[in-house]
LONUMI-199069 format. One record per residue: residue number from 1; chain; x negated, y negated, z of N, C-alpha, C in turn. Coordinates in Angstrom, 1 decimal. Example, Ala and Ser with C-alpha at 12.3 -4.5 7.8 and 13.67 -1.06 7.14 Angstrom:
residues 2
<pt i="1" ch="A" n_xx="-13.2" n_yy="5.7" n_zz="7.8" ca_xx="-12.3" ca_yy="4.5" ca_zz="7.8" c_xx="-13.2" c_yy="3.3" c_zz="7.8"/>
<pt i="2" ch="A" n_xx="-12.8" n_yy="2.2" n_zz="7.1" ca_xx="-13.7" ca_yy="1.1" ca_zz="7.1" c_xx="-12.9" c_yy="0.0" c_zz="7.9"/>
end
This chain:
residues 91
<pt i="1" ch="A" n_xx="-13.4" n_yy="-29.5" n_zz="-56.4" ca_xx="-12.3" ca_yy="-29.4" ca_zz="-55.4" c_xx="-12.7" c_yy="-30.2" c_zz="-54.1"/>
<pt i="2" ch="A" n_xx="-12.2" n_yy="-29.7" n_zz="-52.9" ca_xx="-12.8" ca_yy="-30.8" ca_zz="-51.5" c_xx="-13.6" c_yy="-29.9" c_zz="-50.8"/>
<pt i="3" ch="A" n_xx="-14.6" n_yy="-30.8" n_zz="-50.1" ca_xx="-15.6" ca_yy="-30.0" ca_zz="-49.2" c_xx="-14.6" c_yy="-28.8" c_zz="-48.2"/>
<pt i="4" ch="A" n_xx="-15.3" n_yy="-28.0" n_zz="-47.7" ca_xx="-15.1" ca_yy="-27.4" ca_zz="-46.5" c_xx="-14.5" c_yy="-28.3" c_zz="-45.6"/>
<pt i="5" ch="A" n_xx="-15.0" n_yy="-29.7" n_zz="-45.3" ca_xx="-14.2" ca_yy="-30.2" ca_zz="-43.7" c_xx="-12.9" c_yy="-31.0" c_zz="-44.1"/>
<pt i="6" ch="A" n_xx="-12.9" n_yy="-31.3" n_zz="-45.7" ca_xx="-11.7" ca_yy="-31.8" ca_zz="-46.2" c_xx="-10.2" c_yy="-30.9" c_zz="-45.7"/>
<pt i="7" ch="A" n_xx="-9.3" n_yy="-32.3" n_zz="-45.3" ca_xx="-8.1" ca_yy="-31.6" ca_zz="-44.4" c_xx="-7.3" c_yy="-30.7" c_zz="-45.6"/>
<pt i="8" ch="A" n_xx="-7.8" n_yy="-31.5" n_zz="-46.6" ca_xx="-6.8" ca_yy="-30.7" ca_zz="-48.0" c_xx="-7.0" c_yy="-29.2" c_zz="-48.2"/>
<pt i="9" ch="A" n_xx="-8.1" n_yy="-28.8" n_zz="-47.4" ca_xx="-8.8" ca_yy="-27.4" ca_zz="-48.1" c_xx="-8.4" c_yy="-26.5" c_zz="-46.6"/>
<pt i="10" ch="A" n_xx="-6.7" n_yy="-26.2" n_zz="-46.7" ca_xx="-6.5" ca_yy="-25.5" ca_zz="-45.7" c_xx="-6.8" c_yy="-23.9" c_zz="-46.0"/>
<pt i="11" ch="A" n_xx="-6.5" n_yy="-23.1" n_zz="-45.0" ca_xx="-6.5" ca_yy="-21.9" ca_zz="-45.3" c_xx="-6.0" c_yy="-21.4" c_zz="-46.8"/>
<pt i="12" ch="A" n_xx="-4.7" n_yy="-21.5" n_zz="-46.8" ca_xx="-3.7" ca_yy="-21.1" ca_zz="-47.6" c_xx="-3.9" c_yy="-21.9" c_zz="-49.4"/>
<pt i="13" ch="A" n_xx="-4.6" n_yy="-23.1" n_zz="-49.2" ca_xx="-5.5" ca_yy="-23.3" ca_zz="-50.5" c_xx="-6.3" c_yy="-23.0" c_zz="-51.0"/>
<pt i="14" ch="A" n_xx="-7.1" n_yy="-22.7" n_zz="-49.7" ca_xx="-8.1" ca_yy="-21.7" ca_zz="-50.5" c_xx="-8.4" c_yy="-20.4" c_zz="-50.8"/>
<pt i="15" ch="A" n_xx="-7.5" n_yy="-19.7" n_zz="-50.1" ca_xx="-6.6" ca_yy="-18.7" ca_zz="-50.6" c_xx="-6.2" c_yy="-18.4" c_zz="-52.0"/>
<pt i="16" ch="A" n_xx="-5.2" n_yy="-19.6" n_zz="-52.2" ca_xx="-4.8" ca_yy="-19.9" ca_zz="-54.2" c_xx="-6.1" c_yy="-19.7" c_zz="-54.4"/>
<pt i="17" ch="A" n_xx="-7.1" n_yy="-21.0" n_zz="-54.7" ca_xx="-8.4" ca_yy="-21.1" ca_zz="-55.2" c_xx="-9.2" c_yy="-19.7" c_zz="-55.6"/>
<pt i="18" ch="A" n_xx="-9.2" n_yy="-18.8" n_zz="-54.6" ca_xx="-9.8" ca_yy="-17.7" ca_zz="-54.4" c_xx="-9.0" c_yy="-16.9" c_zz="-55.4"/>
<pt i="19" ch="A" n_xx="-7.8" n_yy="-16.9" n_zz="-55.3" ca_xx="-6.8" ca_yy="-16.0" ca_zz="-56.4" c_xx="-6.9" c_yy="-16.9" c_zz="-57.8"/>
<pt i="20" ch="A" n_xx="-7.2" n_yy="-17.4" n_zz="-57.8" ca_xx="-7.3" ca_yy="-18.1" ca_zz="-59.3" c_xx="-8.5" c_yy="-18.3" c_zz="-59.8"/>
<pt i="21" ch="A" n_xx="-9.1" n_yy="-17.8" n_zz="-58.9" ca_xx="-11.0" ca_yy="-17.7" ca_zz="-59.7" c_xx="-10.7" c_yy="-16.5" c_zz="-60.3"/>
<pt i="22" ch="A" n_xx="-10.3" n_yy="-15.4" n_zz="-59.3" ca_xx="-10.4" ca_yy="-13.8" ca_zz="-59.1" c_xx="-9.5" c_yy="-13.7" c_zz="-60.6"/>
<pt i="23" ch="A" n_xx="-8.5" n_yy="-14.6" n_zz="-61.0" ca_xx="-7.6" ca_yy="-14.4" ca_zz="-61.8" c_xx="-8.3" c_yy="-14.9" c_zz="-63.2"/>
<pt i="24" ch="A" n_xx="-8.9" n_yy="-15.7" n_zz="-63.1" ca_xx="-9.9" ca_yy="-16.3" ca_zz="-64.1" c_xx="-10.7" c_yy="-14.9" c_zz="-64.8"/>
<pt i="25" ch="A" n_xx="-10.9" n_yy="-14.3" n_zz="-63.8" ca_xx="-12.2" ca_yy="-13.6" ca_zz="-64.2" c_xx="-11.6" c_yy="-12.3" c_zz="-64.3"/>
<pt i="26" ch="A" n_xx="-10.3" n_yy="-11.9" n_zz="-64.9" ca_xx="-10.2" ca_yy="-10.8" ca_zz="-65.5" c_xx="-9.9" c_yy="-9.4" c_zz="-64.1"/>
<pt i="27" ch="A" n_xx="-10.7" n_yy="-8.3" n_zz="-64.8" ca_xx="-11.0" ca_yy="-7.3" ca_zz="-64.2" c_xx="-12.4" c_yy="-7.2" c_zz="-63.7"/>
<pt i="28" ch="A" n_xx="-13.2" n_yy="-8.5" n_zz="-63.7" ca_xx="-14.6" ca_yy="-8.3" ca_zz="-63.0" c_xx="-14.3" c_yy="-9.1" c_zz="-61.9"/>
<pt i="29" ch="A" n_xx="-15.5" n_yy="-8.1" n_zz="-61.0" ca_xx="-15.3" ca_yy="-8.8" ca_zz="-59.5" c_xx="-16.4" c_yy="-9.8" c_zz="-59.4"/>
<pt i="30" ch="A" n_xx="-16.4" n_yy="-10.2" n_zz="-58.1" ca_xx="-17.0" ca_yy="-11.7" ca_zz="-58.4" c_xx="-17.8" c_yy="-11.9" c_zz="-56.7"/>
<pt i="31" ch="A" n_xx="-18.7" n_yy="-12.3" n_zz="-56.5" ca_xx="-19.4" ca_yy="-12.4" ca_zz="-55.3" c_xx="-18.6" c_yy="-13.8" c_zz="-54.4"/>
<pt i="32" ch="A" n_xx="-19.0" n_yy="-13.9" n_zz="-53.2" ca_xx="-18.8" ca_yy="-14.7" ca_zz="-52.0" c_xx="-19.4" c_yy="-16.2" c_zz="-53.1"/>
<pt i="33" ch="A" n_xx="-20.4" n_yy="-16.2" n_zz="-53.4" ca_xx="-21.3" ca_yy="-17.7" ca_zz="-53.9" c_xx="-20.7" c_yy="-17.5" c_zz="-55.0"/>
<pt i="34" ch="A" n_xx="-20.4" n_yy="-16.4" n_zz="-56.0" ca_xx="-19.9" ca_yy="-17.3" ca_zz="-57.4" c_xx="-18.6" c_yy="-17.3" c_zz="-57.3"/>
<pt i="35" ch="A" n_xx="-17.6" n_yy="-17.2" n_zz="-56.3" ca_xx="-16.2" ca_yy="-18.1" ca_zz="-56.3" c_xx="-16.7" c_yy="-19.6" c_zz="-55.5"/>
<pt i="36" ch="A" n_xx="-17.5" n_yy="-19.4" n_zz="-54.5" ca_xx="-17.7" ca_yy="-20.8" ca_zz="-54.3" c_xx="-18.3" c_yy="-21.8" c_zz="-55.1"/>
<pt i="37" ch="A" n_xx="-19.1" n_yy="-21.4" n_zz="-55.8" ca_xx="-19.7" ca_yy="-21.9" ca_zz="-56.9" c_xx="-18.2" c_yy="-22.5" c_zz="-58.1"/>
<pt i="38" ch="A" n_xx="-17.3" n_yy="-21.4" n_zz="-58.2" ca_xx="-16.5" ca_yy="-21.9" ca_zz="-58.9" c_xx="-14.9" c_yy="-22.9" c_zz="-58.6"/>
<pt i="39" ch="A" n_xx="-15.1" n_yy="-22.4" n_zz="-57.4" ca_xx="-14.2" ca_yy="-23.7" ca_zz="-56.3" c_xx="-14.9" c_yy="-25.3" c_zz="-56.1"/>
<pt i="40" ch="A" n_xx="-16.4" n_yy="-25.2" n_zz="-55.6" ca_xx="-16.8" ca_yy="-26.2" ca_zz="-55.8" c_xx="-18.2" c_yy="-26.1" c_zz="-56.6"/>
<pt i="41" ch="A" n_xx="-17.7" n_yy="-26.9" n_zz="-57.5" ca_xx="-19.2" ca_yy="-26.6" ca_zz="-58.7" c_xx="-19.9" c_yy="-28.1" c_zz="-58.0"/>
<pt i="42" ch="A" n_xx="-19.5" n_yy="-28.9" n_zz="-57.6" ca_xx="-20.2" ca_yy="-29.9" ca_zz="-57.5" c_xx="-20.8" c_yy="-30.1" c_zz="-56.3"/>
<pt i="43" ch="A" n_xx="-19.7" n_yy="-29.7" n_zz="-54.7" ca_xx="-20.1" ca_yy="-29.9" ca_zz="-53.4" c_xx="-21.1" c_yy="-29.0" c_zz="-53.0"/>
<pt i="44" ch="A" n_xx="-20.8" n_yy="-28.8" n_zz="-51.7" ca_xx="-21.4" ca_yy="-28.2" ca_zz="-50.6" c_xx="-20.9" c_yy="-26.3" c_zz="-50.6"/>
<pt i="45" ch="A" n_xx="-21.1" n_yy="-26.0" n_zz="-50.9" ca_xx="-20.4" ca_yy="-24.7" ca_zz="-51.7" c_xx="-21.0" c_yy="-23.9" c_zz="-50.5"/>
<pt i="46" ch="A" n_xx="-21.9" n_yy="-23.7" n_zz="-49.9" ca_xx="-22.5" ca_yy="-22.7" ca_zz="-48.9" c_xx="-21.7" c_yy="-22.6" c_zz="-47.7"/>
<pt i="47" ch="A" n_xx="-20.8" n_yy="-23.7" n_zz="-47.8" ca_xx="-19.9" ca_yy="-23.7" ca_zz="-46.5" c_xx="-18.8" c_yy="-23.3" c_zz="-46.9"/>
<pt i="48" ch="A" n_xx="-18.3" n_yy="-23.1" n_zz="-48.0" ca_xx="-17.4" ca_yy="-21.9" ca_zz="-48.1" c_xx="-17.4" c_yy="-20.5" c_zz="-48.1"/>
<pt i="49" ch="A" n_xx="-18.6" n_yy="-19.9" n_zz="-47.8" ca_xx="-18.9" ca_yy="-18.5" ca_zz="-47.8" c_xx="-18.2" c_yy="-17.9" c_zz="-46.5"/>
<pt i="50" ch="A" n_xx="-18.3" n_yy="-18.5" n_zz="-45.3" ca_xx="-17.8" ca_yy="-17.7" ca_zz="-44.3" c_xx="-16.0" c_yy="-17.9" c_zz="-44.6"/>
<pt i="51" ch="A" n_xx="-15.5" n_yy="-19.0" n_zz="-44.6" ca_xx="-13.9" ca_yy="-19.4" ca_zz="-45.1" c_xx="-13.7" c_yy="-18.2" c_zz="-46.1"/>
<pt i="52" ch="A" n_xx="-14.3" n_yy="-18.3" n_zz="-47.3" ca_xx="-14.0" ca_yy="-17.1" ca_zz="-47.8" c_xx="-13.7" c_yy="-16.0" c_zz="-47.8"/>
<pt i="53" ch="A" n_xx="-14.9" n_yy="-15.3" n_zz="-47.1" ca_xx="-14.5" ca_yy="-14.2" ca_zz="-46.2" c_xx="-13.8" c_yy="-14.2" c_zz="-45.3"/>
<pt i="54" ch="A" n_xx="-13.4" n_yy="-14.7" n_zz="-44.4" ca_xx="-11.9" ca_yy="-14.6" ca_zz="-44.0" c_xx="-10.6" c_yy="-14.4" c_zz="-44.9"/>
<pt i="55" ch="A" n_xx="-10.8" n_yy="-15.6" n_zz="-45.8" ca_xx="-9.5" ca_yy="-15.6" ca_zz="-46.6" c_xx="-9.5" c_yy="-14.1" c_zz="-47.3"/>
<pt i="56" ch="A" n_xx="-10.7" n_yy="-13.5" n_zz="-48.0" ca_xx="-10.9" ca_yy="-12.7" ca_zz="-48.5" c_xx="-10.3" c_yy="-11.0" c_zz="-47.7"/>
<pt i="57" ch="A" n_xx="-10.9" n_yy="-11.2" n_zz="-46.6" ca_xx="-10.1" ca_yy="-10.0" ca_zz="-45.5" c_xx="-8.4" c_yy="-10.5" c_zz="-45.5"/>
<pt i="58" ch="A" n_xx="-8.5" n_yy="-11.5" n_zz="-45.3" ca_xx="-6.8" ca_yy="-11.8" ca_zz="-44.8" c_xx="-5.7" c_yy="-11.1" c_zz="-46.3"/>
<pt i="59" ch="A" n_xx="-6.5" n_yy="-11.5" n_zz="-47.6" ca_xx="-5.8" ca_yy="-10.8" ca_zz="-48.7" c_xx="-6.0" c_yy="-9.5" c_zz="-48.6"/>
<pt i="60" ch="A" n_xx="-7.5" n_yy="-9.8" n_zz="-48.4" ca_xx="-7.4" ca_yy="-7.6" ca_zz="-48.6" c_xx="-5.9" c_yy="-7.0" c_zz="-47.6"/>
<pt i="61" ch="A" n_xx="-5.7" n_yy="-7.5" n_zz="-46.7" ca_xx="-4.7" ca_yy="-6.8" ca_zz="-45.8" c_xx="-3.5" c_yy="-7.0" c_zz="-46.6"/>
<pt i="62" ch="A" n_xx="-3.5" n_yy="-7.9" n_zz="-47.2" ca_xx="-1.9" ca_yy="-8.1" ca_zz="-47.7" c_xx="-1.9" c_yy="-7.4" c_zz="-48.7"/>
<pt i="63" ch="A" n_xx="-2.9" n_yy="-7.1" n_zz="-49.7" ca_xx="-2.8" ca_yy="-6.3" ca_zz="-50.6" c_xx="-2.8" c_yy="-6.9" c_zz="-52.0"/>
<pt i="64" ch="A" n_xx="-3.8" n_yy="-8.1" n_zz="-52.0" ca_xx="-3.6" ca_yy="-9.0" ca_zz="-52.8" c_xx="-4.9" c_yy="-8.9" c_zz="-53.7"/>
<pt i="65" ch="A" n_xx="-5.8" n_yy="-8.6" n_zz="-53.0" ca_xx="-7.5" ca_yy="-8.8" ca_zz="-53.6" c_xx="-7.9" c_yy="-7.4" c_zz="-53.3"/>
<pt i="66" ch="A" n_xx="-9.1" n_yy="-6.5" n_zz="-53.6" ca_xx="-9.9" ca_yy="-5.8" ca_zz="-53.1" c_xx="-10.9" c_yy="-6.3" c_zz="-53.0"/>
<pt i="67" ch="A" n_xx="-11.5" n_yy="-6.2" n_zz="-51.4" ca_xx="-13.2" ca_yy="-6.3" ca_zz="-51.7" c_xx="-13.6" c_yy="-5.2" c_zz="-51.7"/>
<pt i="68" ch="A" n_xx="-15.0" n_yy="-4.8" n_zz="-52.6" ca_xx="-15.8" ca_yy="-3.8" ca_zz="-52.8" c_xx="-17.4" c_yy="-3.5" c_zz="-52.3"/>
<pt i="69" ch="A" n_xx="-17.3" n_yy="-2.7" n_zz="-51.8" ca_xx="-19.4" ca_yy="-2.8" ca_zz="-51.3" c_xx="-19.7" c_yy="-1.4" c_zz="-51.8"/>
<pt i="70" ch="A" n_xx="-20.9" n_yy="-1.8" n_zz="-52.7" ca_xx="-21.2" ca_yy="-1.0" ca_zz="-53.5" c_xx="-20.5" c_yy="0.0" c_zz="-54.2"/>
<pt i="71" ch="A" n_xx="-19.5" n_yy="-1.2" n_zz="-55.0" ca_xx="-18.7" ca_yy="-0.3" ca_zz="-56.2" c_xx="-17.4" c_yy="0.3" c_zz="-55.8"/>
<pt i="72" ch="A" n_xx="-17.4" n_yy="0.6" n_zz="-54.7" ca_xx="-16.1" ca_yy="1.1" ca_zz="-54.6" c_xx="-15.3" c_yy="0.4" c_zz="-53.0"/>
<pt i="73" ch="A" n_xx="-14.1" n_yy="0.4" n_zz="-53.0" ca_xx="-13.4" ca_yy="-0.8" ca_zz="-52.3" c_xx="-14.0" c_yy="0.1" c_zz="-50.6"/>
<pt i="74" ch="A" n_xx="-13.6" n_yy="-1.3" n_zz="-50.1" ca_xx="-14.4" ca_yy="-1.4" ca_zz="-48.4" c_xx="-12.9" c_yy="-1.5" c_zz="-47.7"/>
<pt i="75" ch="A" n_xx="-13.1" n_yy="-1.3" n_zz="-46.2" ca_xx="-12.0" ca_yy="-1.6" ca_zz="-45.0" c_xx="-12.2" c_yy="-2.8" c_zz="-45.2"/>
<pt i="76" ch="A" n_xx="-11.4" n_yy="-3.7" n_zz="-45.3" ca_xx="-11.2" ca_yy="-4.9" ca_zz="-44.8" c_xx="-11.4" c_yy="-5.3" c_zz="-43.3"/>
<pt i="77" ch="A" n_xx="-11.4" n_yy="-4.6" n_zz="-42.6" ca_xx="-11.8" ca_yy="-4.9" ca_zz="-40.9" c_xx="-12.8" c_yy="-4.3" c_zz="-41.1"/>
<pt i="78" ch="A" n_xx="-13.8" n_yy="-3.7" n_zz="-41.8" ca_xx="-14.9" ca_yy="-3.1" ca_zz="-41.1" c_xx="-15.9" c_yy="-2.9" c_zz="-42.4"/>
<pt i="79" ch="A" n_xx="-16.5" n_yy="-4.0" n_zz="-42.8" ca_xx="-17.6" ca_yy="-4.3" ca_zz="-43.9" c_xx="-18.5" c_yy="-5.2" c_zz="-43.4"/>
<pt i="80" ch="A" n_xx="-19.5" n_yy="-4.7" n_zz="-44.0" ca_xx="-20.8" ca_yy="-5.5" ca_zz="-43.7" c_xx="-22.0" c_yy="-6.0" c_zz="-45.0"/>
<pt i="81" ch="A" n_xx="-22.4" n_yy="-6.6" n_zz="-44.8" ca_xx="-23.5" ca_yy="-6.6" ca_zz="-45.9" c_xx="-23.2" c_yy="-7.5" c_zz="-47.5"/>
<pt i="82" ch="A" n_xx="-23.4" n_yy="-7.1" n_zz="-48.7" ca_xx="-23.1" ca_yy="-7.7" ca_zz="-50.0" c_xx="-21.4" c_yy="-6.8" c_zz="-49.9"/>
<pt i="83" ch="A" n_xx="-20.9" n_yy="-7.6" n_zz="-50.7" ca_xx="-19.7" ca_yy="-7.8" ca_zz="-51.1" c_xx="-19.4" c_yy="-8.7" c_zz="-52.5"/>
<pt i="84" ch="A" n_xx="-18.0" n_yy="-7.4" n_zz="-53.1" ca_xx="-17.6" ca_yy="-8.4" ca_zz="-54.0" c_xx="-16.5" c_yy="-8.3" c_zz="-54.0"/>
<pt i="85" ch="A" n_xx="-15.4" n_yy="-9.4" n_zz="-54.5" ca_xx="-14.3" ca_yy="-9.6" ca_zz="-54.5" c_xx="-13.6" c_yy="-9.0" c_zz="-55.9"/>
<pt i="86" ch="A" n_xx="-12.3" n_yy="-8.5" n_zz="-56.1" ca_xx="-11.5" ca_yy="-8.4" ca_zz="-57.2" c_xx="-10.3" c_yy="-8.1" c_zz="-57.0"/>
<pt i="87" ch="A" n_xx="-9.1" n_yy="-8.2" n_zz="-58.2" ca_xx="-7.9" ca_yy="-8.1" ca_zz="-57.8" c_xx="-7.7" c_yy="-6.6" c_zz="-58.1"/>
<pt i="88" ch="A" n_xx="-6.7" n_yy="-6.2" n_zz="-57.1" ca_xx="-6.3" ca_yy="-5.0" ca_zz="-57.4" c_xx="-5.8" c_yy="-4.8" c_zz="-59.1"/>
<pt i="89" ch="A" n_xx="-6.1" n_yy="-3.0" n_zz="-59.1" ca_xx="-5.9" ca_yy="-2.4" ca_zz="-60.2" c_xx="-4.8" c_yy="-1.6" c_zz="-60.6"/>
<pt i="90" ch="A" n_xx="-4.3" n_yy="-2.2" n_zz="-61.0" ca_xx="-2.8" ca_yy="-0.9" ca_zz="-61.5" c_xx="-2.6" c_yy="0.1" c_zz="-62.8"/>
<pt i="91" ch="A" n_xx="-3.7" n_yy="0.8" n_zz="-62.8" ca_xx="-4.1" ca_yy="1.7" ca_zz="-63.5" c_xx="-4.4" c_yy="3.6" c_zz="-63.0"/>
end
């Protein structure tokens, strides 16, 4: 995909990106480095971790993703530490 300072890699793409890994991968959740890992397998992937997390809160509020810290889902305004990403469950 494009680096981090690439104008193509706006918010809202990488957003998709983030929903289409998350969607890739089923019902398993997925860490900050292995969506970046799977957005850019080739670049600079470390500078997508903070972007991510943004994007990642900005879904959790819409109700799009859950992030989870240790197993069970987190506040989107108020997490700290390891995190993992997945899509909500309708079960």
């Amino acid at each position: 995909m494009n680096t981090p300072d690439s104008p193509a890699l706006t918010p809202a793409s990488l957003q998709d990106a983030l929903l289409s890994v998350l969607t890739t991968a089923g019902s398993a959740t997925l860490s900050a480095p292995e969506i970046a890992h799977a957005i850019a397998p080739e670049g600079d992937w470390h500078g997508l971790l903070m972007p991510i997390r943004r994007a990642a809160v900005e879904l959790a509020l819409a109700g799009r993703l859950v992030i989870y810290r240790k197993g069970k889902p987190a506040d989107p305004n108020d997490f700290r530490g390891v995190y993992r990403l997945g899509l909500p469950r309708h079960d």
